[in-house]
C-alpha positions, 0 to 999 in steps of 0.5 A: 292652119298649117306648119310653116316651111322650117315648123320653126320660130324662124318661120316669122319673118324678122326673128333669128336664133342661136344656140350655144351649148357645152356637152361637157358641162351638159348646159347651155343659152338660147338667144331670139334675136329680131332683126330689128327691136320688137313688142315684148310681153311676159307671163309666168304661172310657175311657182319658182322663175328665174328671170331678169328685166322682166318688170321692164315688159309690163306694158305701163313702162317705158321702153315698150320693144326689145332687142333679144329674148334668152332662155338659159340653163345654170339657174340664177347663174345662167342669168349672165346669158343675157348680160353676154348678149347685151354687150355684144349688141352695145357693141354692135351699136344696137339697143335703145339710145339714152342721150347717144349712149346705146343700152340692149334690152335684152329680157332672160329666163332661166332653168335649173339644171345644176343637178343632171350629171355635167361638171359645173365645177367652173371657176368663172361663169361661164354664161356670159360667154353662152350668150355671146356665142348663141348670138353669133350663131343666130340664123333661121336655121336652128338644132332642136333636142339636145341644144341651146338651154335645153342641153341639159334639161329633163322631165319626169323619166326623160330628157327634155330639150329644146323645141319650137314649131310654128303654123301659118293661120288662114289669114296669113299671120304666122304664129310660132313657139319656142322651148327649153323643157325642163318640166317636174311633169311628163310629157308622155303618158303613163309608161307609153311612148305617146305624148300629151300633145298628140291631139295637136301634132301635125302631120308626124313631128313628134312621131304619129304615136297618136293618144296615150292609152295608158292613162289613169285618170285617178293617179296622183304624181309625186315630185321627182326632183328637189323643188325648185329644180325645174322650170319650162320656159317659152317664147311664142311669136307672131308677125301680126301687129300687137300691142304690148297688153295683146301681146301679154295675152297671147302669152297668157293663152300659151300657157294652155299649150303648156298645161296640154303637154306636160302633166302636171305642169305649172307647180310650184316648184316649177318657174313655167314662163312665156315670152310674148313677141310681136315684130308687127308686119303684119296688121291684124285682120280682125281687131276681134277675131284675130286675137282669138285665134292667135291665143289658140294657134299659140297654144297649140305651137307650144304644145307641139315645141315641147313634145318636139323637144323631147322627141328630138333629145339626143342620148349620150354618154353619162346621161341620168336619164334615157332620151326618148329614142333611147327607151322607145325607138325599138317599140 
């Protein structure tokens, strides 16, 4: 396996991103948008998620492929993300026709981010808008760090951000991650710069620190944030051709990425989701094989995105915490 030439989800041909952000507000959306609808799965092991029309993914339903995917911040507020995009893409005459009448399907997740220092002291939600404005913005290329819904995102000691990596697979499927981490967890060890993901990084995306030395296998974490005030949420991708179970189980072995960079993660007072997508332009090689090695390659891409997020966070003025180049750049 190799990184695709952006290490992007945007490697898989089909899929566009647009990020949305205000600074100010230290918040902000992410919108995947397929260049035509594509097969959706979910899986969520956090204790605390925040999302809309994710029953709508079970594979039983009837609409089996969507139109954009959104990942935002400002809790249940930041669910009007999605609702911006909706209405931009009826606009547009995209979404699934119910008797010539044109309806987005348009699943979402969200992150908490009330508590980090920006002025959410706002008279009209302002998330319909972030939505709208990451849609327009959709493109191959894309910020990472601090952008999109992980402006305002933290970790234990850090900020987190927005990350996404991708790899090319020997039989030429193309498999790639995309994430907002706001996680109760580190994604570095002990009080080094080092991150959990290190065994999986490629080339020096996240830096080249390899492993973590100052561990200690007997610590016991404590919390620090209020509960329910964290949630790392996902999207992994592919262009191979699943179904909408297969698609569920790539979600599932994602979730492995996560719990490789972020100790603990999963808790109960985070909402930890992935998204599944498949735009299916590629068949599968190995009805068994194949699989397999696309639950492992998403894992892997997931925890190379969320040591990049961090890595890629931004410092500034009024922040509550440091960015890793903040603390770690002059070691």
């Amino acid at each position: 396996m190799r990184p695709g030439p952006r290490n992007l989800i945007t490697d898989i041909e089909g899929l566009l991103v647009g990020n949305s952000e205000d600074h100010h507000v230290r918040t902000g959306a992410t919108v995947l948008l397929g260049e035509r609808p594509f097969t959706a799965a979910v899986h969520v092991m956090g204790g605390a998620p925040g999302t809309r029309e994710t029953d709508l993914l079970s594979p039983d339903r009837l609409v089996q492929k969507v139109d954009a995917l959104v990942l935002s911040g400002g809790s249940a507020m930041g669910l009007d993300a999605a609702s911006g995009v909706a209405d931009a893409l009826r606009a547009a005459g995209r979404g699934f026709d119910v008797g010539g009448q044109k309806v987005p399907i348009v699943p979402g997740a969200i992150l908490f981010d009330l508590l980090n220092g920006g002025d959410k002291d706002w008279h009209e939600n302002p998330y319909r808008g972030f939505g709208q404005r990451a849609l327009q913005a959709a493109g191959r290329e894309f910020k990472l760090g601090t952008a999109g819904a992980g402006t305002g995102a933290t970790v234990k000691g850090l900020k987190g951000g927005l990350g996404s990596a991708s790899v090319v697979m020997e039989e030429g499927i193309t498999v790639g991650a995309l994430v907002a981490v706001n996680a109760l967890g580190a994604v570095t060890v002990g009080a080094g710069p080092q991150f959990w993901a290190a065994p999986w990084e490629m080339g020096e995306e996240f830096g080249g620190l390899g492993l973590g030395r100052d561990l200690d296998p007997g610590a016991e974490p404590l919390p620090e944030k209020q509960p329910g005030a964290a949630t790392t949420i996902a999207i992994v991708a592919t262009d191979a051709e699943l179904t909408r179970p297969e698609a569920l189980r790539m979600a599932v072995a994602a979730h492995d990425g996560m719990a490789r960079a972020i100790v603990p993660s999963h808790t109960p007072f985070d909402g930890d989701l992935v998204f599944a997508a498949s735009t299916g332009l590629r068949p599968l090689p190995d009805p068994v094989a194949s699989p397999f090695r696309l639950g492992h390659a998403a894992a892997c891409c997931l925890a190379r995105a969320i040591a990049r997020a961090a890595y890629l966070a931004e410092p500034m003025a009024g922040d509550l915490l440091p960015a890793w180049r903040s603390r770690f750049d002059a070691l």
